[in-house]
Structures are given as structure tokens and as C-alpha cells.
C-alpha positions as CSV (number, residue, x, y, z in Angstrom):
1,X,4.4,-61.8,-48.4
2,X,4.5,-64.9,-46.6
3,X,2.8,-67.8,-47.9
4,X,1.7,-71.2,-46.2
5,X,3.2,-74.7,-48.2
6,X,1.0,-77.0,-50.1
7,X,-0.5,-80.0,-47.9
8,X,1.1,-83.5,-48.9
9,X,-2.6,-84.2,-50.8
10,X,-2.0,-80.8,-52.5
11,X,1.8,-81.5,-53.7
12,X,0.5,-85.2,-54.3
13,X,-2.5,-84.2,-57.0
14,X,0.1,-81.4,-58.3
15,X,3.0,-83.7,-59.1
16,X,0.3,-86.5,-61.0
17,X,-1.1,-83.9,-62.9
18,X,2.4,-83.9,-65.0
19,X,1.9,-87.0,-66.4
20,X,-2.0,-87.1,-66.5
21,X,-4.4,-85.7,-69.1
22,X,-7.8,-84.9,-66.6
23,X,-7.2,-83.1,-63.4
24,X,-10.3,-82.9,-61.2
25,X,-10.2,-81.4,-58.1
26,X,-13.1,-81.8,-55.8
27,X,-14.0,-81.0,-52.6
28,X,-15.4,-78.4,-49.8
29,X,-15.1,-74.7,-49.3
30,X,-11.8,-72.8,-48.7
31,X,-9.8,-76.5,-49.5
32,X,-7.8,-74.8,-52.1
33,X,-8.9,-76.5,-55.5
34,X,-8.4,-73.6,-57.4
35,X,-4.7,-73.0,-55.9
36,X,-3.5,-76.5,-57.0
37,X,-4.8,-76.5,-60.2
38,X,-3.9,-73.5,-61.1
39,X,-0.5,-74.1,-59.9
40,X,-0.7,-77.3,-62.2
41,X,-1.9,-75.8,-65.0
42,X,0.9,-72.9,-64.9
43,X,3.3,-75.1,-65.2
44,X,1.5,-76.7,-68.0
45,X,0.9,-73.7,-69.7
46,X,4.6,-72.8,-69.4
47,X,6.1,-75.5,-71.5
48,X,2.8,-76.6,-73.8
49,X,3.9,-76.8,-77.4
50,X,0.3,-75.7,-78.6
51,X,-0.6,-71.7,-79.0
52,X,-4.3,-71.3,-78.0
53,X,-5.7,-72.5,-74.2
54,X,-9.1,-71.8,-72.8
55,X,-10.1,-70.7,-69.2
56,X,-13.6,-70.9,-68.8
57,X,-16.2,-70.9,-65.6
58,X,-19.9,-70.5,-65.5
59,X,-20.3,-67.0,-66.4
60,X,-16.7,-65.7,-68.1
61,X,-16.9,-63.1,-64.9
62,X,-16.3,-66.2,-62.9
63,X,-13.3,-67.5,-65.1
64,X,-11.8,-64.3,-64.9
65,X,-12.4,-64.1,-61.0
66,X,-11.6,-67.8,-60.0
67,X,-8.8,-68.2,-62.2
68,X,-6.8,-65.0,-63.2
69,X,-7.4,-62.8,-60.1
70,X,-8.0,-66.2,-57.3
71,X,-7.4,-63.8,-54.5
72,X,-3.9,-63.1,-55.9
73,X,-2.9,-66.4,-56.9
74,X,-4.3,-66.9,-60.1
75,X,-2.3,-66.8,-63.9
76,X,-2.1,-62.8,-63.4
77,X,0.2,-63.7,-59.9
78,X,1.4,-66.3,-61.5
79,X,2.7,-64.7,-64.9
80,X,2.8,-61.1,-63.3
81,X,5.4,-59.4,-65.3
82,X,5.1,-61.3,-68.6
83,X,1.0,-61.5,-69.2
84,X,-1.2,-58.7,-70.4
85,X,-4.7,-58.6,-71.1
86,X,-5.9,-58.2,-74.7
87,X,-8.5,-58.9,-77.2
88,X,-7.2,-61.7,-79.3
89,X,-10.0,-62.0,-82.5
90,X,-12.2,-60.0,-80.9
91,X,-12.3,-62.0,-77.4
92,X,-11.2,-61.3,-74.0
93,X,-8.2,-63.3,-73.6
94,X,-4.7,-63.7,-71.3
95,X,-1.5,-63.2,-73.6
96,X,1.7,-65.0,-72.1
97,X,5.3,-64.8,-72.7
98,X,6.5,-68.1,-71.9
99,X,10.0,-69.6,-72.5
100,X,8.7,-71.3,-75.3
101,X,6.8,-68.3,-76.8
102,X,3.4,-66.7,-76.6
103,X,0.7,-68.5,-75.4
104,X,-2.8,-67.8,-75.7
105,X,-5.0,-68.6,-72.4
106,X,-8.9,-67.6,-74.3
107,X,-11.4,-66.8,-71.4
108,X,-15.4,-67.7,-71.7
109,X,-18.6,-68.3,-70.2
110,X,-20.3,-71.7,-70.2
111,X,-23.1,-72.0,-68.3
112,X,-25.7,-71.6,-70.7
113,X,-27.3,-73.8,-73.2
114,X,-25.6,-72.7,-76.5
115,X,-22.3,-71.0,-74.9
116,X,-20.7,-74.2,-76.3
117,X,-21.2,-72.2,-80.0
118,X,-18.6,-69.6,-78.8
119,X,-15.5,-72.3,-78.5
120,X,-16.3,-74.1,-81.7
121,X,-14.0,-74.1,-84.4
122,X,-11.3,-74.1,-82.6
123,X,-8.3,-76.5,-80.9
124,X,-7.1,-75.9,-77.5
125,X,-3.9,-77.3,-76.1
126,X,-5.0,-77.2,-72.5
127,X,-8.0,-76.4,-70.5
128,X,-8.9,-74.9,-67.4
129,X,-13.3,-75.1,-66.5
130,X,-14.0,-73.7,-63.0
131,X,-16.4,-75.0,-61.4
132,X,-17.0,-77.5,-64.1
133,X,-20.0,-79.8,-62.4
134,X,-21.8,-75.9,-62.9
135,X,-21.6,-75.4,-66.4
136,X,-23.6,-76.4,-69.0
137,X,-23.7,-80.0,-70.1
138,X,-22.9,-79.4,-74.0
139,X,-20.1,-76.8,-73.1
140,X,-18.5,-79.1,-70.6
141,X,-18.7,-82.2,-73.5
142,X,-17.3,-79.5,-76.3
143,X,-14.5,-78.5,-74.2
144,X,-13.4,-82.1,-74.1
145,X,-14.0,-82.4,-77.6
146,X,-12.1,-79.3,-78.5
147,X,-8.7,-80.7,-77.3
148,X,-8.9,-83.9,-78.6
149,X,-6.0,-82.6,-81.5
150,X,-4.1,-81.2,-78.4
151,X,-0.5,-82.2,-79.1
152,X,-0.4,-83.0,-75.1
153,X,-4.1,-83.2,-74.1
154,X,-4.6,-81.4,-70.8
155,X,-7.9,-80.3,-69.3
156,X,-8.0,-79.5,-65.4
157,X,-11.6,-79.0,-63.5
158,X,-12.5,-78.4,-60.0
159,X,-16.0,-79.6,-58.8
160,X,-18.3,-78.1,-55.7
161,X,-19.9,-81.3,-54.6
162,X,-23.3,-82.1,-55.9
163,X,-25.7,-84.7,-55.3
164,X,-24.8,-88.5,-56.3
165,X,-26.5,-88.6,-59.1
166,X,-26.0,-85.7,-60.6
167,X,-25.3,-85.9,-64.5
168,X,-21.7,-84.5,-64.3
169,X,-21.0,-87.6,-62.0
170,X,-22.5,-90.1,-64.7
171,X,-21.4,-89.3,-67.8
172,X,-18.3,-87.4,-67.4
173,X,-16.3,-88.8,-64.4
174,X,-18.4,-92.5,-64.0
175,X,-16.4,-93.6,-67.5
176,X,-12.7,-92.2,-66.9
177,X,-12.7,-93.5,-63.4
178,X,-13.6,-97.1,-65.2
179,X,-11.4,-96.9,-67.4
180,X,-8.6,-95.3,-64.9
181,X,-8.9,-98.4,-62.7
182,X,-9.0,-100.8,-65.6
183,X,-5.9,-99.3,-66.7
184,X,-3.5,-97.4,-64.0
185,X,-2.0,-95.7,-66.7
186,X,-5.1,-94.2,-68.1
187,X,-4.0,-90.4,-67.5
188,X,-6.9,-89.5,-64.5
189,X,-5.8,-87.7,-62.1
190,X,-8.5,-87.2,-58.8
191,X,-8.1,-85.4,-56.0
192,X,-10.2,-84.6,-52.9
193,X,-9.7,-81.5,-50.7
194,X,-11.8,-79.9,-47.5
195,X,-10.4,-77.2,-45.3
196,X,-7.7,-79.5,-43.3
197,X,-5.4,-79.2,-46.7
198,X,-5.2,-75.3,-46.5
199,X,-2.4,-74.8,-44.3
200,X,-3.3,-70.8,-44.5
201,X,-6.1,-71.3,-42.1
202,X,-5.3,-71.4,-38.6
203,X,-6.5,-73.9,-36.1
204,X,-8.2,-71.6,-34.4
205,X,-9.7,-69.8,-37.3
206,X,-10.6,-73.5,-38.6
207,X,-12.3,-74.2,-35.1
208,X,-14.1,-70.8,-35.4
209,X,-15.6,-71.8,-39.1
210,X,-16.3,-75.4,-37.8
211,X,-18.6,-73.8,-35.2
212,X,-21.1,-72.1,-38.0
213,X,-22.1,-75.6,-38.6
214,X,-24.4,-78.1,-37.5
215,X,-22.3,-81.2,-38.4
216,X,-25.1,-83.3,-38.8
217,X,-26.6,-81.2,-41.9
218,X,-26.0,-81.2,-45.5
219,X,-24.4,-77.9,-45.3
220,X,-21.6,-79.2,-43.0
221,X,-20.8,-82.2,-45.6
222,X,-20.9,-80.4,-48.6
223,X,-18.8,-77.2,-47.3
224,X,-16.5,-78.9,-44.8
225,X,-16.4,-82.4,-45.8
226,X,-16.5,-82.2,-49.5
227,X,-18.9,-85.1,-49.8
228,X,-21.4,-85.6,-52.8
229,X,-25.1,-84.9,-50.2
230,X,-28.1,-85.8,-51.3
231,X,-30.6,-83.1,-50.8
232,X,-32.9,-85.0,-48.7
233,X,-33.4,-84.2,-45.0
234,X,-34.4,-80.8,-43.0
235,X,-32.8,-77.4,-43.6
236,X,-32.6,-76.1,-40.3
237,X,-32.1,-79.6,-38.3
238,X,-30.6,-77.2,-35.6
239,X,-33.6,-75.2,-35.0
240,X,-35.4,-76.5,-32.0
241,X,-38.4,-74.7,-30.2
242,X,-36.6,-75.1,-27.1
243,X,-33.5,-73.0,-27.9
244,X,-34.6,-70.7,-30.1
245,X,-38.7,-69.7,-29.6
246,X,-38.5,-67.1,-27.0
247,X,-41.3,-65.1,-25.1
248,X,-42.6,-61.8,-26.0
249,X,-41.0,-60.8,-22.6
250,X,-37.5,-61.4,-23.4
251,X,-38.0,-59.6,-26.5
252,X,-39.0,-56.4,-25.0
253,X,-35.8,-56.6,-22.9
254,X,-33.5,-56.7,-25.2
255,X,-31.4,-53.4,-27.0
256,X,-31.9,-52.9,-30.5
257,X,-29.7,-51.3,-32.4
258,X,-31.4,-51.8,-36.0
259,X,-34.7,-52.8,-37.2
260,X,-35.9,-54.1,-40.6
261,X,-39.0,-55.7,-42.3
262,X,-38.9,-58.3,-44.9
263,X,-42.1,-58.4,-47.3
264,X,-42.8,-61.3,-49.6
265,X,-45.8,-60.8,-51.8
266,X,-47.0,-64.1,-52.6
267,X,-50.3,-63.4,-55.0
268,X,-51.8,-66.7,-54.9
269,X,-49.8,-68.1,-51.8
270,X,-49.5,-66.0,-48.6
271,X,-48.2,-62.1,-48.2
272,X,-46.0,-62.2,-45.4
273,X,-43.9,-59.0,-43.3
274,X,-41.8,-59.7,-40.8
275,X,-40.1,-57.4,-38.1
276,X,-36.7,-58.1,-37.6
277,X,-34.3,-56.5,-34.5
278,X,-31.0,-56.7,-34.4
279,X,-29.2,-56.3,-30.8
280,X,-26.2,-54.6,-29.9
281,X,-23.1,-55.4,-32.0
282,X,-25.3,-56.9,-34.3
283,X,-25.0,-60.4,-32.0
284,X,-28.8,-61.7,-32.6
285,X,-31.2,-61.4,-35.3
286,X,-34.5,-61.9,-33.6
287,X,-37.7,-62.2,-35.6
288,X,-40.1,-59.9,-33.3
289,X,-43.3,-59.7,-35.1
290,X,-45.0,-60.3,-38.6
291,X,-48.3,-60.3,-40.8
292,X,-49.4,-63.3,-42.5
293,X,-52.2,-63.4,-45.1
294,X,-52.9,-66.2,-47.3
295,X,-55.8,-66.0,-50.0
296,X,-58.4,-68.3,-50.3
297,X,-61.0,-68.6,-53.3
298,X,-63.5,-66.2,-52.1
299,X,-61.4,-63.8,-50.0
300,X,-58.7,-62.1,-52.3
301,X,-56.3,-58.9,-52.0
302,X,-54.9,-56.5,-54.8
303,X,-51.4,-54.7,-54.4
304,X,-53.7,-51.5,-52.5
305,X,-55.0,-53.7,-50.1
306,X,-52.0,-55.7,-49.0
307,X,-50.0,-51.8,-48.5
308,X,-52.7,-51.0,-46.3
309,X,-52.7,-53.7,-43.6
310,X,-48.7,-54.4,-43.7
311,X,-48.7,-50.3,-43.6
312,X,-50.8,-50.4,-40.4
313,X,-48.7,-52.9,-38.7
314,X,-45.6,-51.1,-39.6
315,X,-47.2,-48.6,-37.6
316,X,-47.8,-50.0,-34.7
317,X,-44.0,-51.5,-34.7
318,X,-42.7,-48.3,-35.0
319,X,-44.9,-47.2,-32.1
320,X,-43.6,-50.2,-29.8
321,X,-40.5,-50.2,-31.1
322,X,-39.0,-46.3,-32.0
323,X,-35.7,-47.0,-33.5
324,X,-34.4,-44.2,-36.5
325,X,-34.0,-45.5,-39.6
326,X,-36.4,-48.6,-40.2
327,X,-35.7,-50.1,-43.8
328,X,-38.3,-52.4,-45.7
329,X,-37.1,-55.1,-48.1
330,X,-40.2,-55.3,-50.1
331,X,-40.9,-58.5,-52.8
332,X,-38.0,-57.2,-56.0
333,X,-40.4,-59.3,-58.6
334,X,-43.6,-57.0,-57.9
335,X,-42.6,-53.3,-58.6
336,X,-47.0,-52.3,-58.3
337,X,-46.7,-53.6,-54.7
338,X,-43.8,-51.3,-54.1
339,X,-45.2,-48.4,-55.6
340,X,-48.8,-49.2,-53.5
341,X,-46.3,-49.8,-50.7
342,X,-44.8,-45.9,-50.7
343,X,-48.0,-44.0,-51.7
344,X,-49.2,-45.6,-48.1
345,X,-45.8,-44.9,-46.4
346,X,-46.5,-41.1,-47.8
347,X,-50.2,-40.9,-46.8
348,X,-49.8,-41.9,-43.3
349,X,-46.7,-40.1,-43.1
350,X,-44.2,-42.2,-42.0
351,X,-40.7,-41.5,-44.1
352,X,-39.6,-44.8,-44.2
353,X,-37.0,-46.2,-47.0
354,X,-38.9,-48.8,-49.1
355,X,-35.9,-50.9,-51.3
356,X,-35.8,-54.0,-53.4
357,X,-35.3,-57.2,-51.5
358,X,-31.8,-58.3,-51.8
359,X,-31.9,-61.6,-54.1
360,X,-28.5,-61.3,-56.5
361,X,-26.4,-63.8,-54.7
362,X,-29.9,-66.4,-54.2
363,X,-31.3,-67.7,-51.9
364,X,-28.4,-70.3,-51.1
365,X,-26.5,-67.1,-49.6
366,X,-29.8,-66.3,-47.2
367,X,-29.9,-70.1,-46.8
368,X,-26.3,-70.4,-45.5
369,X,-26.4,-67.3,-43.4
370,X,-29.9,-67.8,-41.8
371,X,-28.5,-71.7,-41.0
372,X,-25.2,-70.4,-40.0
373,X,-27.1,-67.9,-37.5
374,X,-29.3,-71.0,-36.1
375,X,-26.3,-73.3,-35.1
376,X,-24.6,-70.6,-33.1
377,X,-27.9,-69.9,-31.8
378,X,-27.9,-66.5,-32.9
379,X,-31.3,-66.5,-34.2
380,X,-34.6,-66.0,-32.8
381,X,-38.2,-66.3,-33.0
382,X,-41.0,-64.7,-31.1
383,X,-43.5,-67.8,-29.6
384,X,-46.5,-66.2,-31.1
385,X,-45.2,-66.4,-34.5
386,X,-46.4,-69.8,-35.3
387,X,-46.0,-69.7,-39.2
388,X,-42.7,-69.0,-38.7
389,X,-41.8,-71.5,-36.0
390,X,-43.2,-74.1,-38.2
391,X,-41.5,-73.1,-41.4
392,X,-38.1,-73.3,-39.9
393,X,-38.9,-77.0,-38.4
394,X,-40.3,-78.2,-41.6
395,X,-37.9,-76.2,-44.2
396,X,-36.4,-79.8,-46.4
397,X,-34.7,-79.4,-49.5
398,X,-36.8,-80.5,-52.9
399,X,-35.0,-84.1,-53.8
400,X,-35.7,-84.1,-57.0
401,X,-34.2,-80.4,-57.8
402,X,-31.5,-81.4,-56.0
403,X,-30.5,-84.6,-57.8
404,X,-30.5,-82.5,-61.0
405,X,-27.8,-80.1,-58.7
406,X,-30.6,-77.4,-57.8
407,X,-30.1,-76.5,-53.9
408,X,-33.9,-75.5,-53.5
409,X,-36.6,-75.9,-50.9
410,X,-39.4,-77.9,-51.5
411,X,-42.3,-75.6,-52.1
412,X,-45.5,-77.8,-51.6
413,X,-48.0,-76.1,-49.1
414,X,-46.6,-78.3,-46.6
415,X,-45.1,-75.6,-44.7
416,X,-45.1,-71.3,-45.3
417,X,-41.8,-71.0,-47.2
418,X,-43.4,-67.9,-47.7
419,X,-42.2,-66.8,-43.8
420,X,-38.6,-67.7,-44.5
421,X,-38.4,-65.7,-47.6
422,X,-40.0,-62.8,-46.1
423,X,-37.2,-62.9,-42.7
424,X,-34.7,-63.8,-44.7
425,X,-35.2,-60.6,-46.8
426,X,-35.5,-58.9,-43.4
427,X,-31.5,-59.9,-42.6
428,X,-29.6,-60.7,-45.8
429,X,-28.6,-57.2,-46.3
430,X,-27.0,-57.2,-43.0
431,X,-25.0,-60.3,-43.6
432,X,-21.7,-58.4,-43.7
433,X,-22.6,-57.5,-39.6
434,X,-23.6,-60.5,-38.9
435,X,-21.1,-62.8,-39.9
């Protein structure tokens, strides 16, 4: 296997962590913070005096994922041949044969409010916290507290940028960067990384991931800049009327090879459906057609009555449209409006496949992906689809989520979220053809 070198930032941050006690890498996507600190922290681990370590991310699935497997070049790659996975008193842990002995790398979980209880008691001689601006405050403060007997004190941490102000900022890197600059010698070791330090990436496949972004929104300088965004500011400040509303026309002339419908069921806010065709190759997502209902005081719908007019549209799409194999993404939280949903599928007799709308990766994932779509101009909306049109010029993030690291949109009545949700159900199951 041939592997690409280390960037000089990369060698740099790996040959200060040595002498340093806090490692934080920070920076964009695919910059390589999790090679260099786990290349540091191997070669800590190697010679620490101390028995017992800790790996730990948000979730221990993500510790084991981000730093034993890291795509093959995590403490499994990196110990292969004299590491084993065991349960060391009763927890899931990483067993190594160093030169100096058997070292103890614990793995855990800590993104939830009382995961610190599961690391107390004990003294780590070295730390590892992926995606350490994620976890939970009190986990993050016991780690540090944990190591504090450490006969060499070592704790490394990569960061996904997050707003300014965002508590991991203030109280945990705010006072060791003072006290690094009032004293050089401090032990604090920073590093910044975006995509330019991964020398695996080729300029042409870095010119090809450059062009899924719009590089004057928040996604482009958080993923490819590294910088700490404030949420403020539109979504989709790539969507424009002029590019992407198109005619009814142009619709009908197009070749699709795959047809969905996303269904939000919004009780109290507005029910929405929207048709979704996807053309040859899967090169365009265009939003065709959709139903939009939003209740008012004295006009309200149950679970029966939204089946029946989403069930007659669906109809008529079919009719205009008779593709095989339509799938609809109905609302996952309301299993009543599924079930309504079917019985009227099976009464009218259309066989068509009703499934849970996609939502395990959240709504970041149909965020990025309806965003990436829009800046390669690969999405489109009908003109008569007005709701829609206007929730993608008006999508902005909610600023004060955001300062507390939440990435969501701002749900206010002052546009129909409800629209986006329902087309981005529609198309995040085909992300894999998409993208």
C-alpha cells in the first residue's frame, strides 16, 4: 500500500506534541485531524510509563470508528500484530503490547449528561476524545480531571469547528491559550488543518470537492476552511429563482428514471408531499409537484383525511407521470398517518411501497446534500411551487441554536420549513446516486 507523507503543518503539530501535554487539532473535513493525532498519540502510547489510557468520542461507536478502525489507520493499523480486543473489568477496551509492557487504551462514550460517571474512579496516563467540542461538557471537564496524577500528562482532541462562542471555545481552550502565550513553555500544542494538508487527495479530486460548494456559505468555511462560522446568514445563498425555478414545460421534457414523494405531517403546522424525479444517471433532482395544507383554527384534518387528498394526488402523478416503482417517504414520528396512509394506497388500489422517512444521519446530512445539489445546479423546482421556492430563499440557520453548537434552521412561521423537510425526505435516500 502506498501512502501519501504528512504535510509540513501535519509533521509540525506531530513533532510539538512530544513535548506538550494538550494536543488539539482543529479544522475542516477530510484535513486529516484524526491521522496526526493518532499518529501522535501512538507514539505516546508506546513509551507511556502509566498502564490504563482512555479513547473516548461522542457515542463509544464513534471512538471505536474514528480512532481504532480510522479507515485503516487508527491504533488497530497502528498496533496490528500486538493489540487485541478484550473486556478489561467488564469494559470494551484495546490491550497493547508495547516495549515497555501492556498498555491499557479503555474505550467510552461521552456525549451524554452523566457518561462522565463511567470514567470516574480512575487515573488515565493519556487521553484521546474525538470530536471533543461534541461531547458532553462534564465528560470533557472529567477527562481532564482524570489525568491530572498522569505520570506524563497527555490528552489529545480534535475539534469540528463550531460557532465562536460556543462553550468548548470559552472554558476549555480560552484559558490554556492564555496561559500558553503568557508562558511559551506552557505544554499547548494547536494545530489547524483543511483539505490542502492531506496530500492523499488529488488536485483534481480537491477541485472536484471544492465545486460542491458555494464558497460564500457557512458550509464552505466550516468544511473546507476550518473556520469557527457563526450560524447566521441563508442556507441555500446559492439558490436563485433565475437558475433554478423552471417551467412546467421543461419538466415534462425531461427522462425520469426514478420517482419519489416525501411526506411531512406537520399536525399543527402544514402537511406537505412533494413529487420528486430524478433524470437519467441520477444527474438532477427536480421537485415536480406537491400538496401543501396548513391548518387554521376552524378548518382541521385527522390522519384519515390527510391520506385521502395526498392519496388522490399521488394518483394523478402516477397518471402524468407512469414510472414503476414509486416509493413514499412518509413523516417516521407519526406511525397512525402511515397506517391511514396504506389502508388508502390498498383501497384505491395502487401497490405502492409506503417506508419511514430516512432521518438517522439528521437533517445536517439532507442539509449538506440538498445544498451540495443547489451549487452544482443540480436541483430543481417547478415555478408553480411557490411554498417551495420561498422556503429555499428564506431557509437561515437559528442563531441562537447555533451559538450553543446546534446546526438547525430557524423554525418561526417565517417561511414553510415544512416544504424542505418533506423534499428532502423525497431524495435523502438516493444520496448514494446522487453524489
Amino acid at each position: 500500500m502506498t501512502y501519501a507523507p504528512l504535510s509540513e503543518n501535519q509533521a509540525e503539530y506531530i513533532k510539538r506534541s512530544a513535548r506538550c501535554w494538550l494536543n488539539i487539532a482543529e479544522g475542516g473535513k477530510r484535513a486529516g485531524k484524526n491521522v496526526v493525532n493518532l499518529l501522535a498519540w501512538a507514539a505516546c502510547l508506546e513509551r507511556h510509563p502509566d498502564r490504563l489510557h482512555l479513547a473516548a468520542g461522542v457515542t463509544e461507536a464513534s471512538a471505536r470508528l474514528n480512532i481504532l478502525d480510522c479507515n485503516g489507520f487508527g491504533l488497530l493499523r497502528l498496533f496490528d500484530g500486538i493489540c487485541r480486543e478484550e473486556r478489561y473489568q467488564n469494559r470494551r477496551a484495546l490491550l497493547l503490547n508495547t516495549t515497555f509492557g501492556e498498555r491499557i487504551v479503555l474505550i467510552c462514550g461521552g456525549g451524554r449528561d452523566g457518561d462522565e460517571r463511567r470514567i470516574k474512579g480512575n487515573s488515565y496516563g493519556s487521553t484521546y476524545i474525538t470530536e471533543a467540542n461534541e461531547c458532553h461538557p462534564r465528560f470533557v471537564r472529567e477527562v481532564f480531571d482524570r489525568t491530572v496524577s498522569s505520570s506524563e500528562r497527555k490528552i489529545f482532541l480534535d475539534l469540528n469547528p463550531k460557532a465562536p462562542e460556543h462553550w468548548f471555545y470559552r472554558e476549555i481552550m480560552a484559558r490554556h491559550e492564555a496561559l500558553a502565550k503568557a508562558d511559551p513553555s506552557y505544554g499547548y500544542n494547536y494545530g489547524h488543518f483543511t483539505m490542502a494538508d492531506n496530500n492523499s487527495l488529488s488536485d483534481s479530486r480537491l477541485r472536484d470537492l471544492l465545486l460542491t460548494y458555494d464558497r460564500d456559505d457557512l458550509w464552505f468555511k466550516t468544511d473546507i476552511l476550518g473556520q469557527r462560522a457563526g450560524g447566521y446568514g441563508r442556507i441555500y445563498p446559492a439558490f436563485r429563482r433565475t437558475v433554478h425555478a423552471v417551467p412546467f414545460e421543461w419538466i415534462e421534457s425531461q427522462r425520469f428514471v426514478c420517482l419519489s414523494v416525501g411526506i411531512d405531517v406537520g399536525g399543527t403546522d402544514a402537511t406537505v408531499a412533494t413529487l420528486v424525479g430524478f433524470t437519467e444517471n441520477f444527474g438532477s433532482a427536480v421537485l415536480i409537484d406537491g400538496y401543501y395544507h396548513k391548518q387554521g383554527k376552524n378548518e382541521t384534518h385527522d390522519s384519515g383525511r390527510y391520506a385521502e387528498e395526498i392519496v388522490e394526488r399521488v394518483r394523478g402523478w402516477i397518471e402524468r407521470f407512469p414510472l414503476p416503482g414509486m416509493t413514499i417517504f412518509a413523516e417516521s414520528a407519526d406511525k397512525l398517518f402511515r397506517i391511514a396512509l396504506k389502508r388508502e394506497l390498498a383501497r384505491r388500489g395502487l401497490a405502492l411501497k409506503v417506508v419511514p422517512a430516512y432521518k438517522k444521519d439528521g437533517i445536517l446530512d439532507r442539509v449538506r446534500l440538498h445544498s451540495a445539489l443547489i451549487n452544482r445546479n443540480r436541483l430543481f423546482v417547478a415555478r408553480h411551487l411557490s411554498e417551495w421556492l420561498r422556503a429555499y430563499e428564506n431557509a437561515v440557520w437559528d442563531e441562537k441554536r447555533r451559538q450553543l453548537g446546534d446546526w438547525v434552521r430557524l423554525d418561526n412561521g417565517s417561511y414553510p420549513v415544512d416544504c424542505l423537510d418533506s423534499a428532502e425526505y423525497a431524495t435523502i435516500a438516493y444520496k448514494g446516486r446522487l453524489l
